[in-house]
N, C-alpha and C positions, 0 to 999 in steps of 0.2 A: 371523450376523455383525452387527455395529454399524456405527451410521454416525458415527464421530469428530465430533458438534456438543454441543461443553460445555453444561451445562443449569444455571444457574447457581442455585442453592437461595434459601431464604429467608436473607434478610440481619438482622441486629442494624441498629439505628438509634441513632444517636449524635448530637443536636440540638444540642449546646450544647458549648462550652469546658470543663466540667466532667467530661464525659461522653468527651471524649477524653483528658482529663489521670486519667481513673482505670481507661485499658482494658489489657489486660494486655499483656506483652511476645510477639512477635511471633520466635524466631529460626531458623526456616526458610525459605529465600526463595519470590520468591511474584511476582505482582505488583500493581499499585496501579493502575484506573483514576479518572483525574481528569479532572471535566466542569467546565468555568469557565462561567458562564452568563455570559453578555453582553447580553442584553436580554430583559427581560421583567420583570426582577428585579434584586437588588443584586450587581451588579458590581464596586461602586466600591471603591474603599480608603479608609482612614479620613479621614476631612474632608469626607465629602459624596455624595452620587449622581454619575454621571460622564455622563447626561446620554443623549439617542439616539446610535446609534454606526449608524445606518444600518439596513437589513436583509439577510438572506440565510439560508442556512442553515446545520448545523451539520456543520463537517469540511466535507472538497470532495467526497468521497466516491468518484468514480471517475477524472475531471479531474485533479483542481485550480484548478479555471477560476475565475473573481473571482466572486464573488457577486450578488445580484442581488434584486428583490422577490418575497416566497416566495410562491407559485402553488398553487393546485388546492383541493382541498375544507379542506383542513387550515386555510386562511387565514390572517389576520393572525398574528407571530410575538409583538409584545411594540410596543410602542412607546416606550418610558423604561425607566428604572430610581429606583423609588421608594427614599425613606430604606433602606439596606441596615439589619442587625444592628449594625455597627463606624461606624453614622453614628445611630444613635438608636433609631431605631424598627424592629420587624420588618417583614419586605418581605412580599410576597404571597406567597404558595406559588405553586413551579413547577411550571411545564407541562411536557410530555416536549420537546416542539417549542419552547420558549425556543431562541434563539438563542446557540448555544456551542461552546466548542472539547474537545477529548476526547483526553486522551491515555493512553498505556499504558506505566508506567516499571518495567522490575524492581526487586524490590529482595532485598536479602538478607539485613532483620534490620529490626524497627520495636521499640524499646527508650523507655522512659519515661526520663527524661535533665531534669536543671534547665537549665533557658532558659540563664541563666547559670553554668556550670560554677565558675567560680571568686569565687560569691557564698551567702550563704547562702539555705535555703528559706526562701520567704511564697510563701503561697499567692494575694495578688493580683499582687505583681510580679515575682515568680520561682518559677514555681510546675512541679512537675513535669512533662514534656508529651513527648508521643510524636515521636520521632527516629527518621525511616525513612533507614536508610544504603542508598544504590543509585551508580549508577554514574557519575552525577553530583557527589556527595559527599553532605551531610547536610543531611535537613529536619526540621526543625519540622512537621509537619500540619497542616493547616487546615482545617475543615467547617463550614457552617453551613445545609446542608438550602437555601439559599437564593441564593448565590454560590458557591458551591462541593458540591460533592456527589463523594463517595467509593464506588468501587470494589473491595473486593480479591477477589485471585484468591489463594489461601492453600496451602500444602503442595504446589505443583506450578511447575516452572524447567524448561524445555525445555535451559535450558545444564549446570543439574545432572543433568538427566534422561541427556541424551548423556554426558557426563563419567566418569557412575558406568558407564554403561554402557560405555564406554571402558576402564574401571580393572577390570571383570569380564574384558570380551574381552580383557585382557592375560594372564590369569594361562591361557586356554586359543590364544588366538592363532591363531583360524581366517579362513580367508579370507573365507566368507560374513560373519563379525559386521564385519570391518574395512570393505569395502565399505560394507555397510548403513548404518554407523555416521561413515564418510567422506561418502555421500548425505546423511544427515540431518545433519551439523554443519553442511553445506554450504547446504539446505534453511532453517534455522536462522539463518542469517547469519554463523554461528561460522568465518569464512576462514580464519582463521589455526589454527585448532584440526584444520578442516578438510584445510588440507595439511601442517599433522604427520600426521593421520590415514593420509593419501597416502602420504607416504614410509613409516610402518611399514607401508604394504601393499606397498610395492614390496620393503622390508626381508627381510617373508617368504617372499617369493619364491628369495632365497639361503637363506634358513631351515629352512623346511619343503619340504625337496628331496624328502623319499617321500612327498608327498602331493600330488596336479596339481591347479592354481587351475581354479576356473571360469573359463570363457569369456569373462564381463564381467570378468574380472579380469584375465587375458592379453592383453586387450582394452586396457584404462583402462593398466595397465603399460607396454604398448607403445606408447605414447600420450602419456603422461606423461613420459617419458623424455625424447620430441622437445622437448616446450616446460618444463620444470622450470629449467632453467637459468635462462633468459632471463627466468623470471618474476620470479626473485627477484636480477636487475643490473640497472642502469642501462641505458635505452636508449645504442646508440653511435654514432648516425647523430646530423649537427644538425637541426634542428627546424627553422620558419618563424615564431618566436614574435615576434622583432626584424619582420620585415616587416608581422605582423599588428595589430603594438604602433601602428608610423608608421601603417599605413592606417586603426587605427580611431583616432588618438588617445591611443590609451592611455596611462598614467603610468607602467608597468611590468610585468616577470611574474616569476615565479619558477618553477622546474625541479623538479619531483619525480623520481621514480624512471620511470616512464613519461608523465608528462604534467608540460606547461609549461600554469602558470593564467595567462595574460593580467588585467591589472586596471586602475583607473581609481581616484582616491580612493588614492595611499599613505599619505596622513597619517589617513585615517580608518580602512580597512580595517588591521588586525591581524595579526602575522605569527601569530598563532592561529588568526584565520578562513583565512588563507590554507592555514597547514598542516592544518589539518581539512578542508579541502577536496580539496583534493591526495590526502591520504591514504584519503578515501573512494573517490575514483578510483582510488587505485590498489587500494584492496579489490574495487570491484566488477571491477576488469581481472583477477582472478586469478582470482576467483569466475568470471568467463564463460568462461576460457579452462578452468580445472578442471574447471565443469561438463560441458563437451563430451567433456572427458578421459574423464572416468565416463562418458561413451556411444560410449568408444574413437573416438573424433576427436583429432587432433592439428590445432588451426590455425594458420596461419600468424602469429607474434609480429612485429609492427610491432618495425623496427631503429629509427625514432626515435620522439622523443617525441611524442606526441597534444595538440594543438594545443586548448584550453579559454579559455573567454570568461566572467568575471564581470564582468555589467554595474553601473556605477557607481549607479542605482536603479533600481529595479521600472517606473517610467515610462518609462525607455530602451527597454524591450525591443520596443515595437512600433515602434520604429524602428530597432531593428536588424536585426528580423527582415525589415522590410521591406530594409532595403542589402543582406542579405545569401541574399534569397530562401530565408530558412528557410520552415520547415514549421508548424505550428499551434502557438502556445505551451500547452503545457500540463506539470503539476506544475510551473510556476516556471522553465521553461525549451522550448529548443527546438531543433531539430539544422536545421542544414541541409545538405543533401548535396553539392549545388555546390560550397561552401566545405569539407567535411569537419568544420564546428564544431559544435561544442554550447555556448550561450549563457546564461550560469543565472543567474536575478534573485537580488541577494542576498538580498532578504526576500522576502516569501512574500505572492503574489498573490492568492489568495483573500479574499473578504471577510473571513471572521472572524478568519481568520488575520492579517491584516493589522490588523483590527479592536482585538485583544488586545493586538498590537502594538504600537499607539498608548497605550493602557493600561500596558502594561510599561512602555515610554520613557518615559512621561510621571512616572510615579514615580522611575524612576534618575534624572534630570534635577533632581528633589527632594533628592537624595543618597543613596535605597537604591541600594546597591550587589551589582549582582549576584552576583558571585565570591564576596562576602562569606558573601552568602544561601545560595550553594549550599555552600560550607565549613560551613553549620550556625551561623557567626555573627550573632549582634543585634546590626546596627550602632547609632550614635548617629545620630540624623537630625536636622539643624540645632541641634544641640546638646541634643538631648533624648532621653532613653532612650525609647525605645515601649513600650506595651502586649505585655504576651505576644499577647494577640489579634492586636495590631498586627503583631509580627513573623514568626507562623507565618504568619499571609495572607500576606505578601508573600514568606516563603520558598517557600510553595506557589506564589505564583505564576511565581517566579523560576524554579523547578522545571518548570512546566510553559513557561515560555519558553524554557526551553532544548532542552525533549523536542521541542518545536514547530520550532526550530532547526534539530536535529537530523533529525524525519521530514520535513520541506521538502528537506535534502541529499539526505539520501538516496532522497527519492521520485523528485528531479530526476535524479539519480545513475544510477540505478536504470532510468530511461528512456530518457533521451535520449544518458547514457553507454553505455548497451548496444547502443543502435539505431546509434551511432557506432560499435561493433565489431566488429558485423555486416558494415557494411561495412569497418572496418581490418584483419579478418581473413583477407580476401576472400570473405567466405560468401554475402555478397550483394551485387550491384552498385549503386555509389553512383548512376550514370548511367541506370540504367534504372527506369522508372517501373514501380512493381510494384504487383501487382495489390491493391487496399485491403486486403485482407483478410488479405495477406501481410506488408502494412506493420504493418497495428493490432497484431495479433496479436502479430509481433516485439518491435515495440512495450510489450504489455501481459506478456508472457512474464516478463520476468525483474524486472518492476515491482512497486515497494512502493508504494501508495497511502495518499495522510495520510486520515488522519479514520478515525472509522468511517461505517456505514450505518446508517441511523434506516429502520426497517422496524415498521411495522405491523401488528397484528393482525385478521382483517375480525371474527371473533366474539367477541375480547376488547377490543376497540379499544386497546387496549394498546399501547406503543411499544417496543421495544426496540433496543437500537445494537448492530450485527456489528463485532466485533473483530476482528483480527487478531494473533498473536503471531510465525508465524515469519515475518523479514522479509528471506530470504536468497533464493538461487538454486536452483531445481526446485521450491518450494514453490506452490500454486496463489494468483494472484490472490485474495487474500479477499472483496474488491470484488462483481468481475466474477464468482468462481465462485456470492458470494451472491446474484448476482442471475438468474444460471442456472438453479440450484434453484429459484428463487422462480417464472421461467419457465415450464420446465419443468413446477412443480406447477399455475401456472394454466392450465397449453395455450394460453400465449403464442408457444409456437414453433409451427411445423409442422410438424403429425401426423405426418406421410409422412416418414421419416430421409432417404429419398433425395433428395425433393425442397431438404429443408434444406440436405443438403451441397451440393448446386447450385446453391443461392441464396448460399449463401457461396462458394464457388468461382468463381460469375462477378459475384460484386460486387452481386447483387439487391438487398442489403440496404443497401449505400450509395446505389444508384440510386434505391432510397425516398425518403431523407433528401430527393432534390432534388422526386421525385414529390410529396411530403407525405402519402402513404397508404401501409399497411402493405399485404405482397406476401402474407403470410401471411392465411387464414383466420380471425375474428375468434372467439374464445368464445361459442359458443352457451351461453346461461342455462338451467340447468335448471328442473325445478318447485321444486326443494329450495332453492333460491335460489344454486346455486353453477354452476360453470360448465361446460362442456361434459367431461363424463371428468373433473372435478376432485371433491375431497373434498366434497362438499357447502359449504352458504354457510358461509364463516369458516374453512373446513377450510386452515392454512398461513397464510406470512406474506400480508401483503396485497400487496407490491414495495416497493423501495426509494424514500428521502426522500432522496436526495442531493441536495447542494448541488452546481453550476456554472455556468454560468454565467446560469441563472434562478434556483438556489435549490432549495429543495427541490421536488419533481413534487409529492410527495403521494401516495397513493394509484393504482397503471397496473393501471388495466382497458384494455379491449379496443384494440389501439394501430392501428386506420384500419377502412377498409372492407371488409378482405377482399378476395378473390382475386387473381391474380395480375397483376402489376403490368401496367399499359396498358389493361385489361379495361375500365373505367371512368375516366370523370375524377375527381380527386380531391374528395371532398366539401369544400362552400362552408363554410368555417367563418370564423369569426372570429380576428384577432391573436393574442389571447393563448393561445387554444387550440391556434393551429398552430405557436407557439413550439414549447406544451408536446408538440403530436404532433412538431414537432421533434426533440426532445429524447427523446423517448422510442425514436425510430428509432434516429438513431444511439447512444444506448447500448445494444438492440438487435444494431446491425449491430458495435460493439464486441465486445459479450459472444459472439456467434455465432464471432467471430472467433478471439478468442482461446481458445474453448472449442475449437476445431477444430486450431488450432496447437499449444495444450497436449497433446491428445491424440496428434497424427503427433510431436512433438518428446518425446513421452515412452514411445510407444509404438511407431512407426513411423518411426524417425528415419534408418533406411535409406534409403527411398523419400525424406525430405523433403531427404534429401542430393541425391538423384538431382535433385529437383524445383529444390531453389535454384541447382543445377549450371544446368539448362535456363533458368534464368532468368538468369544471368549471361551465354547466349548471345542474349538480345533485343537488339534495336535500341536506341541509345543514346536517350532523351529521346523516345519514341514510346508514347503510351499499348498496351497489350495487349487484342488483342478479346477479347474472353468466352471465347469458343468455342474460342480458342486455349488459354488457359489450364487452361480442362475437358479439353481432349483432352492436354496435357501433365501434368497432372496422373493422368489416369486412366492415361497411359502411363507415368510414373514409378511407380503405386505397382500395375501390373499386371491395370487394371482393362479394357483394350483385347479387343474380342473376338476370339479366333484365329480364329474362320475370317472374321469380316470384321474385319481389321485396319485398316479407317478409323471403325470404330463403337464404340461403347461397351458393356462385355457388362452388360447393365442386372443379371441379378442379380448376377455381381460387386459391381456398382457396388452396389445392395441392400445387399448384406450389410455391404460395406465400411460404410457408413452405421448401417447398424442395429451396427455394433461399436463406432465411433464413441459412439452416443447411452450403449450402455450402459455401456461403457468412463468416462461421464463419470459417469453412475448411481451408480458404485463410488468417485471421486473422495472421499477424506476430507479436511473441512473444516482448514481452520490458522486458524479462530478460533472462537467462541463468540459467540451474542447475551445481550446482560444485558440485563434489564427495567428503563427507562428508569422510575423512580418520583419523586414530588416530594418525596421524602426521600432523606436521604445514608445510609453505613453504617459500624458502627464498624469501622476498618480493621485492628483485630485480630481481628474476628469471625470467626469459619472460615462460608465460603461455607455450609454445608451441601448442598453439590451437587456434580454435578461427575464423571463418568466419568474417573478416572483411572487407564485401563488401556493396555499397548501401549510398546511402547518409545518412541514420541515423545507418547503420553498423548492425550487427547482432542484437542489441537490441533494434531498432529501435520501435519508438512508435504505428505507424500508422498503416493502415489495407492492407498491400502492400500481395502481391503473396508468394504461398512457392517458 
């Protein structure tokens, strides 16, 4: 069996404006990554270098947390940006680790096209040049090996892939392919394709009357039924959106189909921004509630509308998280339970993301106009026609500001809207303080995370960034599940499955964070220079470089002292060090988390019924002891010894753990790492690489075999 991680081949290199204007036509879709380098090198747009823009790192990568000074062996990131390519002179060649942002656009055709359609060819000022149409509308490309650097992923669409496979399972019509094929649209992020899917399943059901549905299909049907209505009208109960407008101030809101957006700013904000907001909400409300359909759950539809808070800027929100006793801001927003809201900054709080930001604006404010840019048109800029050079960069950039946009909603969407429905549906209590690991998890579950991950090589030193493609619901965190693997192969978790699950079960792994020392056993070095039970030295990636709120780590070796937590006091270290062990716990006590929840919610989701039931019977606003939580847990999911039913039957509990680790073993990846090089690539090149097998193909969403 395979393990679904893309391997991305050798790439064609395309340096120069010449080199893109002569590469050939492109018409099967695919998609495009684009990395904007932000410091180290040329950034700027035409007129000049654009000066320090701060430091941090690249993408947020698990967070979204602000950025910060990049930390650990990797060091300094860039400090300026010298004369770019479109300001004179050539810039330095890039470092994998420059400071930049990374995004991932489908598209569905890159076609060579004159700058200006309705002028003739010259090859200096209207010169042929490749027009990637995607779903934003049409760009001009831009590369320069030095501010820009290109990506493609060529002959492979996760939305064509399902579609065709869609247009086959019509012409035999069985149960099993609709199902599967409803999963992965869903998976996918394809909602709306996803509950057409749903109804011809239900369809066949009248259909195919000599032939009996499986199980999960009888299941999801009967399931479906209950909430299908209500997904697709108008909530009919009134809202509290008028009350919440007077108490915070606000300037107005507006009513979607299930959620009222509160706002601040009518003259600035857009009845655009407002309705792409809105409508993502209500994508992800159908996406959570479908999901659970597919696991024959029916939950309770909220009679009114869900109550949403966009803050007037990015700098409001630690002050309203503070009024409104929310929760820890992270991807650009934050719930809080008290109130039932979820608070979303409108731009996007990470350094670089913020960073770019300032970059973008600061050109439309010159007169490129975005909307223009993404229609494919060369505007006039102060009354001056631009350079094709001129105008592809700023198409690309525009492009990638919008893709940036875009995964900032919906990572915040993705999160803190889900963790909202959790409890709207009643599955989990908003009053009761649950156990961390019950929250992350929940939490990280149905979450799309911006950026990718910059992970290192230890025997190649080599860098490369984990993508993600599907950015729907069932699909695994690409984040968190890469940082799992990465784990798991250094024997950063603990050995012992059982013990793990009891360290996440009763919270050991947060309890760290405050300790400062890991609860886990630290990697013993072998002679071969690698680590204890691991592939020898360099054997695997080295761990993730994600940006939050210090920036990238760098390189996670061994993360504290070893043994179990209280054994010793924690070692004397230094600031910046116990940032970084910090920070390496709780993405630790994250990843454990989520990795444990993914697995009962996609494997076990019987018992985690039972489990969230018992938790909806705690005490209101009372932390839960440990102990309680293990023994509710081992009795919800059958772990309790019969003949002493106040103990835990250990090998039950054994085994249950050892299914768990390997259950995740089989997890196949939803992205790919690309080799992070200081050249870009021609984006008509065909990767040469690439496992494209499997109904959802090497990136596939789901939890299929290596």
């Amino acid at each position: 069996m395979k393990r679904w991680l893309l391997a991305f081949g050798a790439v064609c290199v395309a340096t120069s404006a010449t080199a893109i204007a002569q590469s050939s036509d492109v018409k099967s879709p695919g998609y495009i990554v684009i990395r904007v380098i932000l410091e180290g090198g040329s950034a700027a747009p035409a007129g000049g270098p654009m000066g320090p823009m701060g430091s941090g790192g690249s993408g947020d990568g698990r967070d979204g947390g602000p950025g910060g000074n990049p930390m650990g062996p990797m060091g300094p990131m860039g400090s300026g940006f010298p004369m770019g390519p479109m300001g004179g002179q050539p810039a330095a060649p890039k470092t994998a680790l420059d400071k930049s942002v990374v995004v991932v656009v489908p598209f569905t055709s890159i076609q060579k096209k004159l700058l200006y359609p309705d002028k003739s060819f010259n090859p200096n000022t209207n010169p042929q040049w490749l027009l990637v149409k995607n779903k934003f509308g049409s760009t001009y490309i831009y590369q320069d090996n030095t501010s820009v650097q290109l990506y493609p992923i060529h002959n492979y669409s996760l939305e064509k892939n399902i579609r065709d496979t869609w247009t086959a399972w019509s012409t035999k019509r069985n149960f099993e392919g609709i199902y599967d094929i409803c999963t992965d649209a869903l998976a996918a992020g394809m909602v709306d394709d996803a509950l057409k899917y749903a109804d011809d399943m239900v369809a066949q059901i009248g259909v195919r009357k000599d032939v009996a549905p499986p199980t999960k299909v009888l299941e999801f049907v009967k399931a479906y039924k209950q909430i299908s209505a209500k997904l697709n009208v108008p909530a009919t109960q009134a809202d509290d959106a008028e009350e919440w407008k007077t108490k915070l101030g606000a300037s107005g809101f507006t009513q979607g189909k299930h959620y009222t957006l509160v706002y601040w700013g009518e003259r600035q904000i857009s009845p655009e921004d407002i309705n792409r907001r809105l409508g993502l909400l209500d994508k992800n409300f159908k996406a959570f509630y479908l999901w659970h359909a597919l696991q024959g759950i029916a939950l309770t539809v909220p009679d009114k509308r869900i109550v949403t808070v966009l803050a007037d800027r990015s700098t409001d929100m630690i002050r309203l998280r503070d009024a409104l006793d929310g929760l820890t801001i992270k991807s650009d927003s934050f719930y809080s339970p008290a109130n039932d809201l979820i608070v979303i900054s409108p731009e996007r709080m990470d350094d670089v993301g913020s960073s770019f930001n300032q970059v973008a604006q600061s050109q439309y404010k010159v007169g490129w106009s975005r909307d223009e840019l993404l229609r494919g048109k060369a505007p006039i800029v102060k009354g001056q026609a631009q350079t094709p050079v001129e105008v592809a960069r700023m198409m690309t950039y525009a492009l990638v500001d919008k893709a940036l946009e875009e995964e900032a909603d919906h990572s915040a969407i993705s999160r803190e809207g889900s963790r909202q429905l959790f409890a709207a549906s009643g599955l989990l209590p908003r009053n009761v303080i649950l156990p961390k690991w019950v929250d992350s998890g929940t939490a990280s579950f149905f979450h799309h995370p911006k950026g990718p991950l910059f992970i290192r090589d230890d025997k190649s030193n080599k860098t490369a960034m984990a993508i993600g493609l599907a950015t729907g619901h069932g699909s695994p965190n690409y984040i968190l599940h890469r940082v799992y693997r990465d784990m798991t192969a250094r024997k950063e978790l603990n050995p012992s499955a059982e013990t793990l699950l009891r360290n996440v079960i009763t919270d050991r792994y947060f309890a760290a964070i405050d300790q400062g020392f890991d609860v886990d056993p630290a990697p013993v070095p072998t002679a071969a220079g690698g680590q204890n039970g691991a592939q020898g030295a360099g054997q695997g990636p080295r761990g993730p470089m994600r940006s939050g709120p210090m920036g990238p780590m760098g390189p996670m070796g061994p993360m504290g002292s070893g043994g179990p937590m209280g054994d010793s006091p924690p070692p004397v270290i230094d600031a910046g060090a116990r940032r970084m062990t910090k920070e390496k716990l709780e993405l630790k006590a994250d990843v454990t988390s989520w990795s444990l929840l993914y697995y009962l919610s996609r494997d076990r989701m019987y018992g985690m019924q039972k489990f969230y039931a018992e938790l909806r019977r705690m005490p209101r606003d009372l932390p839960l002891d440990p102990n309680l939580t293990l023994t509710l847990f081992a009795t919800c999911f059958n772990l309790m010894d019969k003949d002493k039913p106040t103990e835990i039957d250990k090998l039950a509990f054994k085994r249950f753990a050892e299914g768990w680790v390997q259950y995740m073993s089989n997890v196949r990846v939803n992205g790919g790492d690309i080799p992070v090089n200081a050249s870009a690539s021609d984006p008509t090149a065909n990767t040469g690489g690439g496992d494209f097998g499997g109904p959802m193909g090497p990136m596939g969403p789901g939890g299929g075999s290596k």
